[in-house]
C-alpha positions as CSV (number, residue, x, y, z in Angstrom):
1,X,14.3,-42.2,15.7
2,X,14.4,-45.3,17.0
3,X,15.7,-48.8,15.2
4,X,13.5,-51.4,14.8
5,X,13.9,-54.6,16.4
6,X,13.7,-56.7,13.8
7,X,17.1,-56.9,12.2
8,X,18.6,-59.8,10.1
9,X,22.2,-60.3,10.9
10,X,24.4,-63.6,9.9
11,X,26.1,-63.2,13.5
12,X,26.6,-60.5,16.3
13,X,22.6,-60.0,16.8
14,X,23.4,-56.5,18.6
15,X,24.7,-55.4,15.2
16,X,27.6,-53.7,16.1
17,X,30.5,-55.5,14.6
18,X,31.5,-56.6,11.5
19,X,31.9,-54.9,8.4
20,X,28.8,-53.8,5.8
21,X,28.3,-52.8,2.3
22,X,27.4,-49.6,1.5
23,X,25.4,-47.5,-0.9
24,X,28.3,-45.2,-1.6
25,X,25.4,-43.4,-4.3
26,X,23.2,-42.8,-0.9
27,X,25.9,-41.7,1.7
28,X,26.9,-38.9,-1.3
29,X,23.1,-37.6,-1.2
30,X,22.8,-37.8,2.5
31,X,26.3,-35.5,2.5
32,X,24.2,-33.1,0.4
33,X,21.0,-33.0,1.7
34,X,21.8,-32.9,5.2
35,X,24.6,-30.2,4.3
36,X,27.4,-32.2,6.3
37,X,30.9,-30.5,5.8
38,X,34.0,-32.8,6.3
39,X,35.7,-30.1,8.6
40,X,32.6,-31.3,11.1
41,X,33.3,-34.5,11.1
42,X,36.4,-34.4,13.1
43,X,35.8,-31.3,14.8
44,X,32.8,-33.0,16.5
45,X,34.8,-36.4,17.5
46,X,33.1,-38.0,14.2
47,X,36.1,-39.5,12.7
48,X,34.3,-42.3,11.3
49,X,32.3,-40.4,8.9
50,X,35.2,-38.9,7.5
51,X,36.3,-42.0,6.4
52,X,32.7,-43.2,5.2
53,X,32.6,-39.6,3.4
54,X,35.6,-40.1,1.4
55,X,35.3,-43.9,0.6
56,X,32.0,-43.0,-0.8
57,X,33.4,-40.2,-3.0
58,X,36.0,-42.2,-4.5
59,X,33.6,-45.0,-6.1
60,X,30.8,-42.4,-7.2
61,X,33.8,-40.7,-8.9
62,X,35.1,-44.0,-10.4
63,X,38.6,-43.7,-8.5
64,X,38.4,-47.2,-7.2
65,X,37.7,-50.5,-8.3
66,X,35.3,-51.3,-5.0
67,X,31.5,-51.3,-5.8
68,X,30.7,-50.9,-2.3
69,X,32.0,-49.2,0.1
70,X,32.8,-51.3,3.9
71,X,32.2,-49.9,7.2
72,X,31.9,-51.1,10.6
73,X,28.4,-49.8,12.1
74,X,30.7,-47.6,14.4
75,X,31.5,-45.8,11.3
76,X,28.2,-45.7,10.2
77,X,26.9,-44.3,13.1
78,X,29.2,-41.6,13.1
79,X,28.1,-40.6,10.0
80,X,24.4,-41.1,10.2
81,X,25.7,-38.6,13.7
82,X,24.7,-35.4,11.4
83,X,21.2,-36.6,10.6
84,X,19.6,-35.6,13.9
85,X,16.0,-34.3,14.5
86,X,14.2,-33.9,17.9
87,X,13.7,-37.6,17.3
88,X,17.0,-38.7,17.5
89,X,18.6,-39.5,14.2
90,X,16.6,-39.2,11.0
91,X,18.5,-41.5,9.1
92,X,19.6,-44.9,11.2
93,X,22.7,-46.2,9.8
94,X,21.5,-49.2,8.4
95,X,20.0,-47.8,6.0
96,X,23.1,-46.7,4.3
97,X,23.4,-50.6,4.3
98,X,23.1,-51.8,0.3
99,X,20.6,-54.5,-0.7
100,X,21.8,-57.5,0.0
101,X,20.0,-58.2,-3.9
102,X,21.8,-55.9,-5.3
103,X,25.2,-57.0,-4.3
104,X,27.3,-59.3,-6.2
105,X,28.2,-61.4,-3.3
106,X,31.8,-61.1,-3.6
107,X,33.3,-57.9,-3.2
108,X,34.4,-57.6,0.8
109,X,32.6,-60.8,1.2
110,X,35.4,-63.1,2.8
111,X,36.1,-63.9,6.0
112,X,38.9,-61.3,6.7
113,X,36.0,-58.5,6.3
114,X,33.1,-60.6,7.2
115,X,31.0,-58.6,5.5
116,X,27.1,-58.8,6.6
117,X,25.0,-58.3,4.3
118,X,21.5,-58.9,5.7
119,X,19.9,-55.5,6.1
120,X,16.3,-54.0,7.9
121,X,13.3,-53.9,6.3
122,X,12.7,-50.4,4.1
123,X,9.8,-49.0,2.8
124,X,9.6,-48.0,-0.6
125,X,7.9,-45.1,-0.8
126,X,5.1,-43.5,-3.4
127,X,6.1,-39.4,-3.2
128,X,3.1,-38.5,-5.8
129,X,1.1,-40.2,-3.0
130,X,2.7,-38.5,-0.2
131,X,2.4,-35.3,-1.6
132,X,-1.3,-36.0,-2.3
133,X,-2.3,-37.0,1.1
134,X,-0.5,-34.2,2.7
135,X,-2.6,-31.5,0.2
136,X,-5.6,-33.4,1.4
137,X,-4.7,-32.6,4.9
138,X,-4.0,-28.9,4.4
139,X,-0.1,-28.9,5.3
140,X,2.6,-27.3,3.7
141,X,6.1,-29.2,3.8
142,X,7.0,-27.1,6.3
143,X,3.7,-27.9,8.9
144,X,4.4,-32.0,7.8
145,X,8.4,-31.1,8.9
146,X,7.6,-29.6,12.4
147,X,4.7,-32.4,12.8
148,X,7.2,-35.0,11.7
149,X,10.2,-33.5,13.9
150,X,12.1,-33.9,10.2
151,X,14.3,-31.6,8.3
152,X,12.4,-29.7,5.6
153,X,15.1,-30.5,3.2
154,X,14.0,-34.6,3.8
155,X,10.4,-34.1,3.5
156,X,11.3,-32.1,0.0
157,X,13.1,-34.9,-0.9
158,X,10.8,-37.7,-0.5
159,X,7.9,-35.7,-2.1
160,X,10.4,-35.4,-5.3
161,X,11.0,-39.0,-5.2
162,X,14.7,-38.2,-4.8
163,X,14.8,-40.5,-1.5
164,X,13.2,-43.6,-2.1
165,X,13.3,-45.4,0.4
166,X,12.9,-45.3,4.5
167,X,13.0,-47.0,7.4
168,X,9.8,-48.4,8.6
169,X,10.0,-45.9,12.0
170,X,10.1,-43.2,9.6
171,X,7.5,-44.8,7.2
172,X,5.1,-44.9,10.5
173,X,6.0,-41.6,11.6
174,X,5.0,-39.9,8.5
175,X,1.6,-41.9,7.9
176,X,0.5,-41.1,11.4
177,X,1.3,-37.5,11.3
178,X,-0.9,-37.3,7.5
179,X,-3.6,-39.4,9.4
180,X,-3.5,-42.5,6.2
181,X,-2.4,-46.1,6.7
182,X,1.4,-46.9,6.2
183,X,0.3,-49.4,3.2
184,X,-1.1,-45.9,1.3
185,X,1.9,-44.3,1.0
186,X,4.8,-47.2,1.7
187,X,5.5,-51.0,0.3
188,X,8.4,-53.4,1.7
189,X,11.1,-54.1,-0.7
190,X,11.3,-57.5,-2.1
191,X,14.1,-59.7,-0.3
192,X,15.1,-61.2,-3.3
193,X,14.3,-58.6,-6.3
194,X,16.5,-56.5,-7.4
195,X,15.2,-52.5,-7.4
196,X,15.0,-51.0,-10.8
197,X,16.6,-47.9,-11.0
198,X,13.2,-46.1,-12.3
199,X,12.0,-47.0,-9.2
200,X,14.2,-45.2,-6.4
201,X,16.9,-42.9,-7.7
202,X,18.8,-43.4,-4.5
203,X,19.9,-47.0,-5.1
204,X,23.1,-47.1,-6.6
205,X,23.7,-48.8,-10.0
206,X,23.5,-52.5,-9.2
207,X,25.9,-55.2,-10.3
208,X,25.2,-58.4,-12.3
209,X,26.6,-61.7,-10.3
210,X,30.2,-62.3,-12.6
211,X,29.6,-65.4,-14.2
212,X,32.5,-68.1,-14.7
213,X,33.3,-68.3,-18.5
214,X,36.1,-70.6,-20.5
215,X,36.8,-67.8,-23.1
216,X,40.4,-68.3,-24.1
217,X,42.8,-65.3,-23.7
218,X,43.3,-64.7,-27.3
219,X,39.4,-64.6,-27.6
220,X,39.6,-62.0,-25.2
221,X,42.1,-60.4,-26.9
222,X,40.1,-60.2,-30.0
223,X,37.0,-59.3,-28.6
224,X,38.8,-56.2,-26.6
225,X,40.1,-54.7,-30.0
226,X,37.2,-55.5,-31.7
227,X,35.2,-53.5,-29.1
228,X,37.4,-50.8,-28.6
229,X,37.7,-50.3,-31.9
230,X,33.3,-49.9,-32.2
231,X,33.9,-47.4,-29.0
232,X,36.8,-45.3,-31.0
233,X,34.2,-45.0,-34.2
234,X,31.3,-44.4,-32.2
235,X,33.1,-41.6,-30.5
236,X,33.7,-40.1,-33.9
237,X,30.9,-40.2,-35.2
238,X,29.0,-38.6,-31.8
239,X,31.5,-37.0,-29.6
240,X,31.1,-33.7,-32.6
241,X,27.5,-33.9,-32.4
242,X,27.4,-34.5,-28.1
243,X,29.9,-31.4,-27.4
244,X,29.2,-29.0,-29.6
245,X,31.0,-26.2,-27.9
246,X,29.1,-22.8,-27.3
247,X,29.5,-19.9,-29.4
248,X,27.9,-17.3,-27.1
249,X,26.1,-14.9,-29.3
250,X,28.2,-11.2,-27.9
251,X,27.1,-7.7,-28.2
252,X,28.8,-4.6,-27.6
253,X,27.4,-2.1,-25.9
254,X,26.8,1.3,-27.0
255,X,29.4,4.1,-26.6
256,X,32.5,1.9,-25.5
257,X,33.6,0.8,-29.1
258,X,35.8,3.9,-29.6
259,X,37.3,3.3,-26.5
260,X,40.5,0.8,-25.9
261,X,38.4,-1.8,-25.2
262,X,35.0,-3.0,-25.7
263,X,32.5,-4.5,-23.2
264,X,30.4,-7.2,-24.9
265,X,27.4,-9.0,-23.1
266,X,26.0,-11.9,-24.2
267,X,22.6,-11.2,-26.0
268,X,20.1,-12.7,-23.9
269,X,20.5,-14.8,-20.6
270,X,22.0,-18.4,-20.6
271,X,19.9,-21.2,-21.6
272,X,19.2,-24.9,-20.5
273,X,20.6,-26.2,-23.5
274,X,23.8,-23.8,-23.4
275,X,24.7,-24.9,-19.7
276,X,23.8,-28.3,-20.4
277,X,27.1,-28.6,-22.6
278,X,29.5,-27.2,-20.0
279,X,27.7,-29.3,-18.0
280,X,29.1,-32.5,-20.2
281,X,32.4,-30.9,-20.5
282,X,32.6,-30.0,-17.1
283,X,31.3,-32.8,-14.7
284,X,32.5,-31.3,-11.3
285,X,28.9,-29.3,-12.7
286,X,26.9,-32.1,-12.9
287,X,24.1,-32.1,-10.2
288,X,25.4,-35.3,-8.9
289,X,28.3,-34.0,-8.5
290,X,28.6,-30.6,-7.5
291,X,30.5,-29.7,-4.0
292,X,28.1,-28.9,-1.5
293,X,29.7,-25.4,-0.6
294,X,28.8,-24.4,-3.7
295,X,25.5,-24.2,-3.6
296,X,22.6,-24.4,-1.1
297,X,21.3,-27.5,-2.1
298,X,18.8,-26.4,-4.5
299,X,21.3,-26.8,-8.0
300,X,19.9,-27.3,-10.9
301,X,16.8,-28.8,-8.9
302,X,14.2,-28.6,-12.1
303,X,16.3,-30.8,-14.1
304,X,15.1,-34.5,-14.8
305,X,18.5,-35.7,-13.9
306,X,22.3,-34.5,-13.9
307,X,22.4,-34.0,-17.7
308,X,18.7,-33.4,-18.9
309,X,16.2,-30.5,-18.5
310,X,12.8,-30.2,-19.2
311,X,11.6,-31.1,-22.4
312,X,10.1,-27.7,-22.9
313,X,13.0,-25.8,-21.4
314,X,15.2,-25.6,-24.1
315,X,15.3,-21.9,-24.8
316,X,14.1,-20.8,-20.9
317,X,16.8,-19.2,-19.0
318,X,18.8,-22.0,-16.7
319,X,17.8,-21.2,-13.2
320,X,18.7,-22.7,-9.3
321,X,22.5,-22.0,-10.7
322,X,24.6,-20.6,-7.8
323,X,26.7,-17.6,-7.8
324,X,29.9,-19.8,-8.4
325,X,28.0,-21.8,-10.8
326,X,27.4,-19.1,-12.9
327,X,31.1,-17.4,-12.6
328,X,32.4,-21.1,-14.0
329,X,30.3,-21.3,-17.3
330,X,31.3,-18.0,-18.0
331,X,34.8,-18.4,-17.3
332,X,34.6,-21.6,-19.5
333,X,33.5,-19.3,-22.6
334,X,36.1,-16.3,-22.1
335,X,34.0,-14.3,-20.0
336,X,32.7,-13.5,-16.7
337,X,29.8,-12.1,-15.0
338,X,28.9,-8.5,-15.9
339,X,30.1,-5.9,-13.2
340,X,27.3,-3.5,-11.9
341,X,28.7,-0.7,-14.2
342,X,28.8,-2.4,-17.0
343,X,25.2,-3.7,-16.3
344,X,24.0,0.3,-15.5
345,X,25.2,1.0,-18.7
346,X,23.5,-1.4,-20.5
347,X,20.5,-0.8,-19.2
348,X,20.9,3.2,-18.7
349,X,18.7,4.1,-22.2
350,X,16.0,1.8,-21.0
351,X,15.5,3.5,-17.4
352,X,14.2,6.5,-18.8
353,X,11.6,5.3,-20.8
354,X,9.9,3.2,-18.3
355,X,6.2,3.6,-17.1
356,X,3.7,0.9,-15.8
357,X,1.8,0.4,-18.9
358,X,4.9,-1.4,-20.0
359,X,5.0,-3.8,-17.2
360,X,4.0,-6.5,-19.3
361,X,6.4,-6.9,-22.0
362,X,9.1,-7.2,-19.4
363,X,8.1,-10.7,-17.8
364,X,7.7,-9.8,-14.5
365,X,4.8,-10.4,-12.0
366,X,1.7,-10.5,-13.4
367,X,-1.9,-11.6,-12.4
368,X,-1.0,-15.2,-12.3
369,X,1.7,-14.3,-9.9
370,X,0.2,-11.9,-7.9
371,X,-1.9,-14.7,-6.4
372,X,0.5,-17.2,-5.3
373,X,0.5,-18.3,-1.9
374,X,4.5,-18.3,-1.9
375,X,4.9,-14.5,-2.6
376,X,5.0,-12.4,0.2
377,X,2.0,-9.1,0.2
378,X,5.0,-6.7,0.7
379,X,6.8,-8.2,-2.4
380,X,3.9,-8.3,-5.3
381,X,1.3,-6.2,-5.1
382,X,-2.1,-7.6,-5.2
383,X,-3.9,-5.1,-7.8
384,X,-1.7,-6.3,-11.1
385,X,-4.2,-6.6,-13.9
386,X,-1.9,-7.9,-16.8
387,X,-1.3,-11.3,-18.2
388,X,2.1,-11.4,-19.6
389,X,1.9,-15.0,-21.3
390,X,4.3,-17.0,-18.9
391,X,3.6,-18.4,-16.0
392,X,7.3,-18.5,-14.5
393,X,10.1,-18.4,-17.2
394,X,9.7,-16.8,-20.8
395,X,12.2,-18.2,-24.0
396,X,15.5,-15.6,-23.5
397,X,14.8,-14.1,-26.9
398,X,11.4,-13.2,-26.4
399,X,9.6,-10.2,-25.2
400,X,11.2,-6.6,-24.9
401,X,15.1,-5.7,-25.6
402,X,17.6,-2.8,-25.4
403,X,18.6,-0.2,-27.9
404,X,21.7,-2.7,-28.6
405,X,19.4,-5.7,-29.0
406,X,20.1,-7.2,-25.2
407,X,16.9,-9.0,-24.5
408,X,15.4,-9.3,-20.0
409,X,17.8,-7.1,-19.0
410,X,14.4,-6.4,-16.6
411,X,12.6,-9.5,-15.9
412,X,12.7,-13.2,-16.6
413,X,15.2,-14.0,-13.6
414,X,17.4,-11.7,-11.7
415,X,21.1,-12.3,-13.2
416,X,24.2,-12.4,-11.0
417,X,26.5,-9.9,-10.6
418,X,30.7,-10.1,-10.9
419,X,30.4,-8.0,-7.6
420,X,30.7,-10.1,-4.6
421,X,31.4,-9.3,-0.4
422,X,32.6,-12.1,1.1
423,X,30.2,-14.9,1.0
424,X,27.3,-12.5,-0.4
425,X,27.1,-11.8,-3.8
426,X,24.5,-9.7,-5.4
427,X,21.7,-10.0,-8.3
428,X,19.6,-7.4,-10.5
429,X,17.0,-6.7,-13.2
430,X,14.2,-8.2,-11.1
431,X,12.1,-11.9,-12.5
432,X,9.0,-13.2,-13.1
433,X,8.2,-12.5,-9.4
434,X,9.3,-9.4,-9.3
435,X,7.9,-5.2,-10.1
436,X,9.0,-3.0,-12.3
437,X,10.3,-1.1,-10.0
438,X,12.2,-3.8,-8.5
439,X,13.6,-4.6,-11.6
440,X,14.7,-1.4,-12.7
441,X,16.3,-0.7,-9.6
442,X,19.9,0.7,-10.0
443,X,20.6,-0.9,-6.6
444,X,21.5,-4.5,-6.5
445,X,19.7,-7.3,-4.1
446,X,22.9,-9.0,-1.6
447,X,22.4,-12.5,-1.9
448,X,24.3,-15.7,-0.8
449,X,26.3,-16.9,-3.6
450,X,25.6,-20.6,-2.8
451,X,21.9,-19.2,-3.6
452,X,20.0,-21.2,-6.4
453,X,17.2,-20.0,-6.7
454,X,14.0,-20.7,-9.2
455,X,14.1,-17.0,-10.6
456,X,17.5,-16.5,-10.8
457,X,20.0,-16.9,-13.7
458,X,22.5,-15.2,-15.2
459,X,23.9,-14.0,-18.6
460,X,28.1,-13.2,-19.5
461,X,30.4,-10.4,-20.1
462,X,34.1,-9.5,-21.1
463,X,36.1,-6.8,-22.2
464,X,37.5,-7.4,-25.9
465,X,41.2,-4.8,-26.5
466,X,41.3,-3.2,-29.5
């Protein structure tokens, strides 16, 4: 794309020196949505972003003192390098610039860095509107991407008001290719207002200008012990009630307890509300945080946030988890992901009492599904004539279960596998989109394991020794 002409700059009207602050919240998501890999950067002569990359990882992560992280635009540019379309670059490189609002005014400020702060005028976008207009005009994301020359994974990501903001070239391009006026869809950012953060969840956390104060150091003193004292009760009192740890709920299948070992599965697939608490425990997990070659980009995408689900999701299976995802909760509760023999075995009584009639208590697709425009004809047959209840996702502990009490070994979401090739893994037991013959296949589906997918999830295993 191209920039703008109307940039704001204390000095150097070209732009291209000087030193600016940047949204270190903002270069983390463009990492992710993008799918940048640091090996690129200097493999590609892009040694800049590396540097831009890292900077920003360190304050998201709280490993620095900096609020902001300070590039030169050469830097920037480097970065903003990956971002390409048949336009040129999606993203121009100011607008990884921070508001100059939101900045405290001191940080990088002085004249060793001569920091410039003004920045070009962005468009704050309305996605519910966006998505709106581009129904009205017929398109699916992936007709607005090729009309708008812009990666599918952006246009997603505006239309779940995950990306907030854009340039005004980008603003224009959009509204012309959804035939509506810019002003339907986009308004400028105030100057001089800070953006709240239920606004855009792009901007990062903003700072409060540090005021002067005469509080005396034994004052401060005080008011430190005082405080951390408040902190150490509080975390008491709610750390217990916060962190609960998970007592996965085991079951041992039939006709290995005589042997010298057990295998045990946990009774039903893994919920929101059980991976939300290795998700506190574990913040590498958090949405926000998760390595991008762990996943596809897709993790934990129906979640409100990093730590909060869907109010009504509680007792649904967890789904968009990756492969590796998955492996790490149940490592964190003693386990591991069931092997494809142990999962044959659990399911082996059920397979021979199967016949269509019973389709329905299995959560799999039913006449809802057979009519959605994002299943393929060869995948769901069109003749279904059974309602099982749920649209996507049933509770884990509802509908049919095995001999030992297992409940969706068929149906709900496909589970992942312990087996793996490679960078493939492989799921079973079919989902809510699948057949019944799909899902009592004996034949696992090869998947990538940085898959997350909206009908996939996963439940535990282990071997106990007698």
């Amino acid at each position: 794309m191209t920039q703008p002409p109307d940039i704001k700059q204390t000095t150097n009207t070209d732009g291209e020196t000087g030193y600016y602050a940047v949204n270190a919240s903002l270069v983390i998501q463009m990492f992710d949505l993008f799918q940048m890999r640091p090996s690129h950067f200097r493999a590609s002569g892009q040694s800049g972003a590396h540097g831009v990359y890292y900077d920003a990882r360190k304050i998201v992560g709280g490993r620095t003192d900096n609020q902001w992280g300070h590039h030169t635009p050469s830097a920037l540019k480097s970065f903003c390098h990956f971002t390409q379309s048949e336009n040129g670059t999606v993203v121009p490189w100011r607008e990884l610039v921070e508001h100059q609002a939101a900045y405290d005014g001191k940080e990088g400020a002085g004249p060793r860095t001569g920091n410039r702060l003004q920045t070009e005028h962005r468009l704050r976008l309305n996605h519910t509107a966006m998505t709106e207009a581009r129904r009205q005009c017929g398109l699916s994301q992936e007709q607005l991407a090729g009309k708008t020359a812009l990666p599918l994974r952006f246009i997603t990501a505006l239309e779940k008001g995950s990306w907030g903001t854009v340039s005004k070239d980008t603003a224009r391009t959009i509204a012309e290719a959804l035939g509506v006026a810019e002003e339907t869809l986009f308004t400028p950012l105030s100057e001089t207002a800070q953006p709240s953060a239920a606004e855009s969840s792009v901007d990062a956390p903003t700072t409060t200008a540090r005021k002067s104060t005469s509080i005396r150091p034994v004052k401060i003193l005080l008011l430190a012990s005082i405080a951390g004292l408040l902190l150490w009760t509080a975390y008491q009192f709610f750390a217990p009630r916060q962190y609960q740890p998970v007592k996965p709920d085991w079951v041992s299948l039939s006709g290995t307890g005589s042997n010298a070992s057990s295998i045990v599965l946990t009774r039903h697939e893994i919920t929101n509300q059980d991976y939300l608490q290795f998700v506190r425990q574990q913040a590498d997990f958090n949405r926000d945080n998760m390595l991008p070659g762990m996943h596809d980009g897709d993790y934990l995408k129906h979640w409100l946030a990093g730590n909060r689900y869907p109010q009504d999701a509680t007792e649904h299976p967890v789904t968009y988890i990756s492969w590796y995802a998955a492996q790490a909760y149940c490592r964190w509760i003693g386990g591991r992901l069931p092997q494809l023999e142990e999962w044959q075995l659990a399911t082996q009584t059920m397979r021979n009492n199967l016949s269509p009639d019973k389709a329905a208590i299995f959560n799999l697709c039913d006449n809802r599904c057979a009519v959605r425009e994002d299943i393929s004809p060869d995948r769901s047959p069109k003749n279904i004539n059974f309602d099982d209840g749920y649209s996507e996702t049933a509770p884990v502990m509802s509908g049919f279960s095995s001999q030992e009490g297992l409940t969706h070994l068929y149906g709900n979401v496909a589970e992942w596998l312990d087996e793996t090739s490679g960078e493939k893994g492989y799921i079973i037991g079919g989902s809510f989109l699948g057949t019944l013959a799909e899902a009592a296949s004996p034949k696992p589906v090869q998947t990538p394991k940085r898959l997350a997918s909206r009908d996939v999830g996963f439940r535990c295993a282990k071997r106990i020794q007698h």
